[in-house]
Structure formats: structure tokens, C-alpha cells
Phi, psi and omega in degrees: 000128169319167193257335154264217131276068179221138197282006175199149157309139165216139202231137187275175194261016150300299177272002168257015171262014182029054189229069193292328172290351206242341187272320187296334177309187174221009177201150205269169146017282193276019201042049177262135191271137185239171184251111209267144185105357216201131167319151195262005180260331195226013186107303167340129183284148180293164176247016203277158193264029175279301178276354168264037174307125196084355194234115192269141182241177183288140140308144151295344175275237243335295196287318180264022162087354163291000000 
């Protein structure tokens, strides 16, 4: 089950490349503003534990059944 009301887990793809400052940003590359932590189609928060300090969340393995 999402840890929200979102239809799915997201793990951004910044933070699974452990490039963790750049998922946290608020502007892209190209200084464009993104919305940072968060699928950019429905929201959904990453789930990477970079952003949740203290808050226990699912593993990734746990969620992606390894």
C-alpha cells in the first residue's frame, strides 16, 4: 500500500543514482522549477529515506518484492 493517497511508490530516479541533492532541489539542470521529492505526474512523495529522516518507511526491497 502507497505511503499516501497516490496510486503508486516513487523512488526518484536522482536518488536511486545516490545523487540525492539534485531530487531535493527545486530547480532542474536547466534552472527550470520542479517540484522536488515528488513524481512530477501525480505527486506521489520519493520514498527514498534521504527524506524521511526518522520516519519509518517500507524498504525498497520490501516494496519491490525482493
Amino acid at each position: 500500500m502507497p505511503l499516501h493517497s497516490t496510486e503508486h511508490y516513487y523512488l526518484s530516479t536522482a536518488c536511486l543514482h545516490q545523487i540525492h541533492t539534485y531530487c531535493q532541489a527545486r530547480e532542474n539542470e536547466c534552472g527550470e522549477q520542479k517540484k522536488p521529492a515528488q513524481c512530477k505526474f501525480c505527486a506521489a512523495p520519493c520514498i527514498c529515506p534521504c527524506h524521511h529522516a526518522g520516519e519509518s518507511i517500507p524498504s525498497i526491497r520490501s516494496i519491490l518484492g525482493d
